[in-house]
RODO-2510 file (C-alpha; in nm, 4 decimals, decimal comma):
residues 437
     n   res          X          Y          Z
     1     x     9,4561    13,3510     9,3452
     2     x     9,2991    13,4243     9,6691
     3     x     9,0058    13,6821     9,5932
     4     x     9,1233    13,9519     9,8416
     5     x     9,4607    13,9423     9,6662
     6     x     9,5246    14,2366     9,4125
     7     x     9,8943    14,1726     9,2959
     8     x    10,0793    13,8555     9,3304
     9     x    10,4372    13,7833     9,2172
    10     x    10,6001    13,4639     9,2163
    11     x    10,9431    13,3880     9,1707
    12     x    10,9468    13,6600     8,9094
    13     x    11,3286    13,7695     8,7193
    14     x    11,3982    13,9907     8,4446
    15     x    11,7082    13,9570     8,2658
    16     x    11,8923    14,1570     7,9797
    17     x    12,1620    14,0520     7,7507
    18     x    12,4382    14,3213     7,7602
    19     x    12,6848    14,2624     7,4337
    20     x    13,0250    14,4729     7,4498
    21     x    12,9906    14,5073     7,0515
    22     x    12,7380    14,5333     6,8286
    23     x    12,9131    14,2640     6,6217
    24     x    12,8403    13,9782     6,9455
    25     x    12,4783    13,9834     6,9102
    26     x    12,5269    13,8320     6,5374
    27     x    12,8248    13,6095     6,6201
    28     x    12,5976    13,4581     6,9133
    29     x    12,3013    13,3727     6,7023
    30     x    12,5145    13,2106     6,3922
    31     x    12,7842    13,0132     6,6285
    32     x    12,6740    12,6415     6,5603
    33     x    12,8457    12,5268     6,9309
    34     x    12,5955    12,8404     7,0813
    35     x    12,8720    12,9932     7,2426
    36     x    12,7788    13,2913     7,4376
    37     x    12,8932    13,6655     7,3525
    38     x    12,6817    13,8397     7,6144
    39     x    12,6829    13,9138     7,9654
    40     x    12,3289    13,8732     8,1716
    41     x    12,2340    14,1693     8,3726
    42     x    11,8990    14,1053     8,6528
    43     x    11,7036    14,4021     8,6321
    44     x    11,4645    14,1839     8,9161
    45     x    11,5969    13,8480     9,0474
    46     x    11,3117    13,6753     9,1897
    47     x    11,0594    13,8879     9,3203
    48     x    10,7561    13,7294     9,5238
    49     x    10,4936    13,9458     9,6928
    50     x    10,1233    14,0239     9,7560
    51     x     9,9375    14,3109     9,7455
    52     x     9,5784    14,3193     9,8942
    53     x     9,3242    14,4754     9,7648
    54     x     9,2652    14,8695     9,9068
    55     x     9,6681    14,8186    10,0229
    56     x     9,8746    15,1578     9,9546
    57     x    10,2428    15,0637     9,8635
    58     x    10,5100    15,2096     9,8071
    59     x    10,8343    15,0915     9,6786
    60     x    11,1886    15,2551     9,7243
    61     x    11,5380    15,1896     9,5678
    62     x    11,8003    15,3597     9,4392
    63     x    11,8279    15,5216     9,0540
    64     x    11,8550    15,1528     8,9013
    65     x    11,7303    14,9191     9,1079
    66     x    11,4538    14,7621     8,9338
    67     x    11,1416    14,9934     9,0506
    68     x    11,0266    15,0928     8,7339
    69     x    11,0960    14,7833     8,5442
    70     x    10,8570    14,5996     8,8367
    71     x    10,5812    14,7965     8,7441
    72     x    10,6237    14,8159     8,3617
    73     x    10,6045    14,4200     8,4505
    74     x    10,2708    14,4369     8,6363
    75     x    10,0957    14,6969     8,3790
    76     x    10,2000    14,4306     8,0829
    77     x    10,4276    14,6782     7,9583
    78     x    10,7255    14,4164     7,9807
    79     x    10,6749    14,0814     8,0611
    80     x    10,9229    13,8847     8,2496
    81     x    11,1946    13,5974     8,1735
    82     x    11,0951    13,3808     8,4257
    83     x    10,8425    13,3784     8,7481
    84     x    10,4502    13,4456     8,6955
    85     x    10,2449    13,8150     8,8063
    86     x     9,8815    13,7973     8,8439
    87     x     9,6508    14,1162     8,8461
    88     x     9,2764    14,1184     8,9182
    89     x     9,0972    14,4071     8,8267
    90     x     9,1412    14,7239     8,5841
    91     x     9,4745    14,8739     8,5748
    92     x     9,5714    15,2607     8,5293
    93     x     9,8520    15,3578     8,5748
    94     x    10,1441    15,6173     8,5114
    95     x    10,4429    15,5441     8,4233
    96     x    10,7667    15,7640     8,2947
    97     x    10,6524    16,1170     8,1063
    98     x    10,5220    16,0253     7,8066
    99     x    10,3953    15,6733     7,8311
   100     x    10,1022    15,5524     7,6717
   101     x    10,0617    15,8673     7,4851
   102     x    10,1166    15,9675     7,1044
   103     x    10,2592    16,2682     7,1010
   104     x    10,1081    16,3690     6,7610
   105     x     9,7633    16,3440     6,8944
   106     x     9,6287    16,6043     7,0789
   107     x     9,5189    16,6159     7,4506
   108     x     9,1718    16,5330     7,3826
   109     x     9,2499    16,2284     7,1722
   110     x     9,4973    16,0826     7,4040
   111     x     9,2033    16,0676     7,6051
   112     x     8,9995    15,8870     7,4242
   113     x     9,3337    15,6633     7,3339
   114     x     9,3984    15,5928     7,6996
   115     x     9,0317    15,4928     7,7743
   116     x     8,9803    15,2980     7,4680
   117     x     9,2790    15,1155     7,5766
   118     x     9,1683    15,0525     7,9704
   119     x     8,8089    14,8810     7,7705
   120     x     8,6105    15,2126     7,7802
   121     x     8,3130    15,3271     7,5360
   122     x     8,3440    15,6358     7,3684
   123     x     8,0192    15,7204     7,5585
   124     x     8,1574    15,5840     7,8889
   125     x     8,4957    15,8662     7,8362
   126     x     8,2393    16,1359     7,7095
   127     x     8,0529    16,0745     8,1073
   128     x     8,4461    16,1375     8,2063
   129     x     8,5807    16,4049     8,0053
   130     x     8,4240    16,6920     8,2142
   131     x     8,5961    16,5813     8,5250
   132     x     8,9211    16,4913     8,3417
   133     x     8,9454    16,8387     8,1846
   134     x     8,8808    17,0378     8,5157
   135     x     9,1415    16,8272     8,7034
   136     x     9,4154    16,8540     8,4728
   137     x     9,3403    17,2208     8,3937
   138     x     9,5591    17,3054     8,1422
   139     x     9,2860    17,4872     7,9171
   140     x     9,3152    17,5272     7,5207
   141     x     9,6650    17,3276     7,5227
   142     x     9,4725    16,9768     7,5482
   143     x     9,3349    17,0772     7,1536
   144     x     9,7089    17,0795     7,0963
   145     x     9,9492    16,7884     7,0129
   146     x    10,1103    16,7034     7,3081
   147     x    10,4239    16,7371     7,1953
   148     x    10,3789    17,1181     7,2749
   149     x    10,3166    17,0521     7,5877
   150     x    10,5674    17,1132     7,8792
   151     x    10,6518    16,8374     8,1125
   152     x    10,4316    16,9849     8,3939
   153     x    10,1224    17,0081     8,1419
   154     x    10,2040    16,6641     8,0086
   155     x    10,1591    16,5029     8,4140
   156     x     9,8478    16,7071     8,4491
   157     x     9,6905    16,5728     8,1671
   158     x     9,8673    16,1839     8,2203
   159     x     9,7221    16,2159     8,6259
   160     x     9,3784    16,3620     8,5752
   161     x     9,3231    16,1076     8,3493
   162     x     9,4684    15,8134     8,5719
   163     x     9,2897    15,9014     8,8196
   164     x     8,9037    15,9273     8,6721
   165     x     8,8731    15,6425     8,5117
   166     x     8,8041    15,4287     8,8546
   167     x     9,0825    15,2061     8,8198
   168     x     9,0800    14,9024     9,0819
   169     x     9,4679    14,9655     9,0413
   170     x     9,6651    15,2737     9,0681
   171     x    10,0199    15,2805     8,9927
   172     x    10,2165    15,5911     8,9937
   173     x    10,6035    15,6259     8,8797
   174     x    10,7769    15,9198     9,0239
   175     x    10,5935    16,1039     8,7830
   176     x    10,4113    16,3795     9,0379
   177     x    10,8118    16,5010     9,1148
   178     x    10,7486    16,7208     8,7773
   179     x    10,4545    16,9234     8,9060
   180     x    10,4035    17,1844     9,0833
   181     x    10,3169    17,2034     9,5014
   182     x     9,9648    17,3177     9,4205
   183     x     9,9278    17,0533     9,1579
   184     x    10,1245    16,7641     9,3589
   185     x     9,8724    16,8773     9,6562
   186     x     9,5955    16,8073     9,4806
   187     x     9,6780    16,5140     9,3124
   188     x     9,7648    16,3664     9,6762
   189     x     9,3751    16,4539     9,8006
   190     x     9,2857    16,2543     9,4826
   191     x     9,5043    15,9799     9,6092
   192     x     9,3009    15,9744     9,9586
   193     x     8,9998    15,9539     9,8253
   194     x     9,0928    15,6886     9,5911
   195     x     9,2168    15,4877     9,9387
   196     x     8,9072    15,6184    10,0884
   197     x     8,7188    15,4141     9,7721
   198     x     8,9000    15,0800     9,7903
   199     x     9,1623    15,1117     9,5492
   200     x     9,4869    14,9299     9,5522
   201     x     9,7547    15,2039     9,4824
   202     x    10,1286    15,1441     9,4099
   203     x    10,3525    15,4586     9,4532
   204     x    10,7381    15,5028     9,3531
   205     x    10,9159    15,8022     9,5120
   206     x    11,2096    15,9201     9,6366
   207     x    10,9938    16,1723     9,8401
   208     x    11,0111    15,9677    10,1722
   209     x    10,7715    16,2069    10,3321
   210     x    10,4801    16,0595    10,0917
   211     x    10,5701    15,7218    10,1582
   212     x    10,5463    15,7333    10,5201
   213     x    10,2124    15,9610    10,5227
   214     x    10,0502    15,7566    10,2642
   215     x    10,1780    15,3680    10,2413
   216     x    10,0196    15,0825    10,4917
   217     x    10,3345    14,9124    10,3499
   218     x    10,6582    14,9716    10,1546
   219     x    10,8754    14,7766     9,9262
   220     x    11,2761    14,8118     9,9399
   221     x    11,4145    14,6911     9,6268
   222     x    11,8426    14,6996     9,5353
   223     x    12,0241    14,6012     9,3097
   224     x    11,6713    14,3766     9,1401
   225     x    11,6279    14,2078     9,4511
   226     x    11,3119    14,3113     9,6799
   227     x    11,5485    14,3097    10,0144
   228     x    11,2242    14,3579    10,2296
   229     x    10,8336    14,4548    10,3012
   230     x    10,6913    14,6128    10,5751
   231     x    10,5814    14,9181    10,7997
   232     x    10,7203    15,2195    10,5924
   233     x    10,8970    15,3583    10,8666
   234     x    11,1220    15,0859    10,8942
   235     x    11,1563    15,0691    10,5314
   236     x    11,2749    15,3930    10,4679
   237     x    11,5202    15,3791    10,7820
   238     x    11,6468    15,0869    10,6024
   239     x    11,6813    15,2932    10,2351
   240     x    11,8772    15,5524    10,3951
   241     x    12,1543    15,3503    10,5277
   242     x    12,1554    15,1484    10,1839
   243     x    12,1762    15,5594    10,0162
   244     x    12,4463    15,6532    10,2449
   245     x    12,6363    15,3261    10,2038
   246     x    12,8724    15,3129     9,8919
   247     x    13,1860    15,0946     9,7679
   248     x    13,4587    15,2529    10,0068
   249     x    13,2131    15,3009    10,3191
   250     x    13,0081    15,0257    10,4606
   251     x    12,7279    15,1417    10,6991
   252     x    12,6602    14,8195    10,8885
   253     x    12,3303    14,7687    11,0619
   254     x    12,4197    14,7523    11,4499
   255     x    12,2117    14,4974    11,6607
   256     x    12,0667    14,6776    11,9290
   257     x    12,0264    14,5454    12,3128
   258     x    11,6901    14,5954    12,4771
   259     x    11,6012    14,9523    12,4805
   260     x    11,5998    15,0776    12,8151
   261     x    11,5641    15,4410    12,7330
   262     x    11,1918    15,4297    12,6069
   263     x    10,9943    15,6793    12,7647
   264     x    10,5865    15,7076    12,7709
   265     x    10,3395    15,4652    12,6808
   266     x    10,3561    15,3064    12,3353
   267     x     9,9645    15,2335    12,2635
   268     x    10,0214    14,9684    12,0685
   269     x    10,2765    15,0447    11,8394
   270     x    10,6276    14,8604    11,9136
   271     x    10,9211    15,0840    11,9727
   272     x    11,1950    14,9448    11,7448
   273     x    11,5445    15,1460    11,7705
   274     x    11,7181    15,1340    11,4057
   275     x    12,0667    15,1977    11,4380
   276     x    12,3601    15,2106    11,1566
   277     x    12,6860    15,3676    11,1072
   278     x    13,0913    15,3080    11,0229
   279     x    13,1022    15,2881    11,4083
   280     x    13,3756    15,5359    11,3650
   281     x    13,2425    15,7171    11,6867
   282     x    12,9505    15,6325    11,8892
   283     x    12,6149    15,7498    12,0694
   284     x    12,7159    15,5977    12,3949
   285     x    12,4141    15,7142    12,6130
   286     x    12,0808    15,9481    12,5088
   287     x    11,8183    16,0637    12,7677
   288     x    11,4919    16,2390    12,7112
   289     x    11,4564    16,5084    13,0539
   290     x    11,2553    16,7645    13,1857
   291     x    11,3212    17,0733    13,2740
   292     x    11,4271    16,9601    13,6476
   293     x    11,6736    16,7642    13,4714
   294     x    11,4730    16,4268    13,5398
   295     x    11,4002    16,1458    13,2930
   296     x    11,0838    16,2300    13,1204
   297     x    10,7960    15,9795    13,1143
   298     x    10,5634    16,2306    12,9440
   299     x    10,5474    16,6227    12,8808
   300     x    10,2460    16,8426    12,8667
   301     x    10,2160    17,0275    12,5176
   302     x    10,4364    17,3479    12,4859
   303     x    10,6901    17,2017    12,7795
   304     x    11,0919    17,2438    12,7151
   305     x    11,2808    16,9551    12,7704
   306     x    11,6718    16,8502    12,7260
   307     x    11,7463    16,5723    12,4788
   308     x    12,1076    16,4738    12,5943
   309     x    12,3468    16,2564    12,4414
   310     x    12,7165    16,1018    12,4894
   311     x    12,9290    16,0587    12,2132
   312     x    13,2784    15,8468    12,1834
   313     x    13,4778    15,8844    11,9211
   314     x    13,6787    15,6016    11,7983
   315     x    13,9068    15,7645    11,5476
   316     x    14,0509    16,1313    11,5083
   317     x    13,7292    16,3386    11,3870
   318     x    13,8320    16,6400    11,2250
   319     x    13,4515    16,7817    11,1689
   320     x    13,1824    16,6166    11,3868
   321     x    12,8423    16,7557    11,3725
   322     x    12,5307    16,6144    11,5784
   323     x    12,1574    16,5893    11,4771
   324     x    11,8215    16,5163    11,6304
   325     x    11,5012    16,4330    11,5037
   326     x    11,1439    16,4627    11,6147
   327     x    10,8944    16,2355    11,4560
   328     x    10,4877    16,0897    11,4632
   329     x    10,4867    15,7161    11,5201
   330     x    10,4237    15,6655    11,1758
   331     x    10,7396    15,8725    11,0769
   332     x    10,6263    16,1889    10,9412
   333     x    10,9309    16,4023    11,0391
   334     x    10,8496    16,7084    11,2452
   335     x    11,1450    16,9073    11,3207
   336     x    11,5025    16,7939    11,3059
   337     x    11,8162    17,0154    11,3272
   338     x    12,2030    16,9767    11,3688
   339     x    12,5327    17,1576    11,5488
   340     x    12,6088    17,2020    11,0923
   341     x    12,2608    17,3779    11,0532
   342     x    12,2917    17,6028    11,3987
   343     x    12,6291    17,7113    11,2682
   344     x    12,8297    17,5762    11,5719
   345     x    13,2203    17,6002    11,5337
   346     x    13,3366    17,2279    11,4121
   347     x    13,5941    17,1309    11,7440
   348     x    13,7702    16,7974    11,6171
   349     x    13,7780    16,4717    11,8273
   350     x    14,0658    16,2390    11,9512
   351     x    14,0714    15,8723    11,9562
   352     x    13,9020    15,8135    12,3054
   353     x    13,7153    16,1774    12,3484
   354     x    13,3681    16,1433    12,5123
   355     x    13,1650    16,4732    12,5392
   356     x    12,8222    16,5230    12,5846
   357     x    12,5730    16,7183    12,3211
   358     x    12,2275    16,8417    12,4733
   359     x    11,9674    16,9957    12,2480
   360     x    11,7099    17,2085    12,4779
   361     x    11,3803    17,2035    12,3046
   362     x    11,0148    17,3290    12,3159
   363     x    10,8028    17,0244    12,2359
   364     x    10,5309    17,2720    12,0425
   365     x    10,3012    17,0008    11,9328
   366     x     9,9586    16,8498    11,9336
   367     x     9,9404    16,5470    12,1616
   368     x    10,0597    16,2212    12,0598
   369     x    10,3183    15,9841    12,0599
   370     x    10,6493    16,0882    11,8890
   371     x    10,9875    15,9508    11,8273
   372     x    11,3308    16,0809    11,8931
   373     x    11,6276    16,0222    11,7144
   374     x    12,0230    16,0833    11,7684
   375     x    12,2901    16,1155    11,4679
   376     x    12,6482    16,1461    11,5094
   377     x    12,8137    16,2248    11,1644
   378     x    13,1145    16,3610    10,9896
   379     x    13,1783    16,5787    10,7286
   380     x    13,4414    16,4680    10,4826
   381     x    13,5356    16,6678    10,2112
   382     x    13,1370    16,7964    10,1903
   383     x    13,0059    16,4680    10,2081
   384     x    12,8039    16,3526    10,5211
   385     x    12,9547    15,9607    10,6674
   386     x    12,7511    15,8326    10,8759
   387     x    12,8984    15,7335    11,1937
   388     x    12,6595    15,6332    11,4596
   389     x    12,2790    15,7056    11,3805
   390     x    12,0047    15,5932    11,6393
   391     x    11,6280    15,6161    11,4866
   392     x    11,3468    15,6097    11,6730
   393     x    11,5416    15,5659    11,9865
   394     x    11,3080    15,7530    12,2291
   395     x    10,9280    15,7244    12,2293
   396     x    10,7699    16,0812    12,4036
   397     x    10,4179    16,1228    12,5008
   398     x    10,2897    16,4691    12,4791
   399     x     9,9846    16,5729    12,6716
   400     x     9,7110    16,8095    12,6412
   401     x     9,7076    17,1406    12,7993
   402     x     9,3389    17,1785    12,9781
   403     x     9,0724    17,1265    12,7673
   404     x     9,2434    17,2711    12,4451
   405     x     9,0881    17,0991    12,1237
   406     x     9,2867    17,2071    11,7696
   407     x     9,4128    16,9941    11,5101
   408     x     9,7401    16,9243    11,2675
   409     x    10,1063    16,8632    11,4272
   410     x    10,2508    17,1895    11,5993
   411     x    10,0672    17,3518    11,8803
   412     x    10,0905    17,7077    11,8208
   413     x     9,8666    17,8125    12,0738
   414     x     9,6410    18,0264    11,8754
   415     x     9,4773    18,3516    12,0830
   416     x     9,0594    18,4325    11,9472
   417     x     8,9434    18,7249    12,0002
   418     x     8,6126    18,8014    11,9127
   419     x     8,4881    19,1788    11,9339
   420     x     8,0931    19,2750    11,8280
   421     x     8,0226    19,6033    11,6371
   422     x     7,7496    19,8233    11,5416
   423     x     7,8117    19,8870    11,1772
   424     x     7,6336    20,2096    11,1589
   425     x     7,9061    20,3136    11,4055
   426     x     8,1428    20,2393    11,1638
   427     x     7,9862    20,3848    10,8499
   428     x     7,9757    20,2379    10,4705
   429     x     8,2650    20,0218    10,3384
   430     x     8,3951    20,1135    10,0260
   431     x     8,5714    19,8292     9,8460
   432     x     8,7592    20,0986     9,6395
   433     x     8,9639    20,2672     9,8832
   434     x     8,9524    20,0018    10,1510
   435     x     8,7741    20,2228    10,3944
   436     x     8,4733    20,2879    10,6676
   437     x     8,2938    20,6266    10,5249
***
């Protein structure tokens, strides 16, 4: 295996015998013409990739699709029917609450279990134990069986520990949904810093915000097939059609012609419209303007501009509601609302109605390149079908305002004031009563 190569997977399948009774399993193995009683289910059908080492990854899928039982494959915890997985380096990862720890022991000895396990000295997790402790912070409880423990206590204790024994390998299994936003915050400036260090980290989540702010690249995996790798914008674009699509709706992807609607200067990074729906109605037309009513090529931070749209439909649509959303070029979504969320009267559609849908916004935000993006939906019986959505179909540049310097992703044009005092003037502060005296 090359030596820049972290994770490699070839050809690799996991299959499960599913009996209908109990009874099959022992017919099977004692019929002497090995006739077969069972059904094969693939929770992975041959799954190749690469992972290189320092990569962030994450991989997305629906409940079921194989996520978990791909990295149960690479930690050893399951090995696979068929296809070969090579890992270089030391492995920590966590997996579903409660993995890898005995829940007689108490918090300390897990521990020491866990690091025995990953090839550590007892004096090697003594160096550790300080730092361990602090993170996970859960005081007296880790001289308790954790058993006692509550699920957020259990993923403080299953993280901190993870995450200070300087794997080469992290792998984390939706298990940070559990814990709380301070905790999940810190545990994600953990994660930097591990990226920051050279460590090849694998993340499943269903929280798409992580996986765009934190993956180089993202794995879509359904039904045990990995459907596709790359940037995880595109991934997750992908994901939600596949979560909106069911049995009685397809949601087919809809080649798109050459975008002639971009607007500003890409630096670097390919505009790629993704666009999906029943095709039900359509987004005919969208336009990014200024507030002369002229196609924007860039804005200047804090300017209002019109993001218009022209919609067809193509049946009778009895509850039509219409969404934009702003986004960084790496996807992070900024702001996004709807006619649904603004509380705008539903006013149905007939076969052939075109109208046109404007949303008149203040582009409050720190320069940059951002993408726009148009949805045209329906609400049917409180569940949202897809009918024509078009992501990432407008590329804005915003500009600075003079020589303004702040940081983050809103501009909210902050006002300092700073006054000087004698304190004398003023007299003594007491602390008690809040007061000058």
């Amino acid at each position: 295996m090359d030596k820049d190569i972290a994770i490699k997977a070839e050809n690799v399948s996991k299959v499960y015998k599913l009996y209908d009774k109990p009874l099959d399993r022992l017919k099977e193995s004692i019929n002497p013409f090995g006739k077969k009683y069972h059904k094969e289910f693939y929770a992975l059908n041959d799954v190749s990739f690469e992972v290189k080492k320092g990569e962030t990854v994450g991989i997305i899928g629906k409940n079921g699709s194989g996520k978990s039982t791909l990295l149960e494959i690479i930690t050893g915890v399951l090995t696979p029917t068929s296809g070969t997985i090579n890992v270089k380096g030391k492995v920590s990862a966590l997996l579903e609450l409660g993995a890898g720890f005995n829940p007689e022991l108490t918090g300390i000895e897990n521990i020491y279990l866990n690091g025995t396990i990953m090839g550590y000295s007892k004096d090697e997790i003594d160096k550790r134990l300080k730092n361990i402790l602090s993170f996970a912070d859960i005081g007296e409880f880790v001289y308790q069986p954790v058993k006692m423990y509550s699920s957020g206590m259990f993923v403080r204790l299953a993280f901190a520990v993870a995450v200070n024994v300087e794997p080469n390998i992290l792998i984390v299994d939706e298990a940070l949904a559990v814990g709380d936003g301070k905790f999940q915050l810190k545990c994600f400036e953990r994660i930097k810093s591990l990226q920051e260090a050279g460590t090849t980290i694998l993340i499943v989540s269903h929280d798409l915000q992580s996986i765009r702010q934190f993956c180089d690249f993202a794995f879509l995996i359904d039904k045990g097939v990995l459907l596709e790798i790359g940037a995880p914008n595109i991934i997750v674009n992908h994901y939600i059609r596949i979560l909106f699509s069911s049995e009685d709706i397809e949601l087919p992807e809809v080649p798109n012609k050459k975008n002639e609607n971009k607007v500003g200067s890409t630096e670097g990074n390919e505009l790629k419209e993704y666009r999906y729906g029943t095709q039900d109605g359509i987004i005919e037309y969208f336009e990014v303007l200024n507030n002369d009513l002229k196609p924007a090529r860039a804005v200047t931070t804090c300017d209002e501009v019109v993001m218009r749209m022209i919609v067809t439909a193509k049946k009778p649509i009895e509850k039509p509601i219409y969404a934009m959303t702003i986004k960084t070029i790496k996807g992070l979504e900024v702001y996004g609302t709807n006619s649904y969320f603004q509380a705008i009267p539903f006013n149905a559609l007939k076969l052939g109605d075109s109208i046109e849908v404007t949303f008149r916004q203040r582009l409050a935000l720190m320069p940059g390149n951002y993408y726009i993006s148009f949805g045209f939906v329906e609400l049917n019986s409180d569940n949202i079908v897809p009918l024509d959505r078009r992501y990432d179909a407008v590329e804005v540049k915003v500009l600075p305002e003079g020589h303004d310097r702040s940081f983050g992703l809103a501009n909210l044009t902050s006002e300092i004031n700073i006054n000087y005092f004698n304190k004398k003037e003023l007299g003594v502060w007491d602390s008690t009563k809040e007061v000058y005296k």
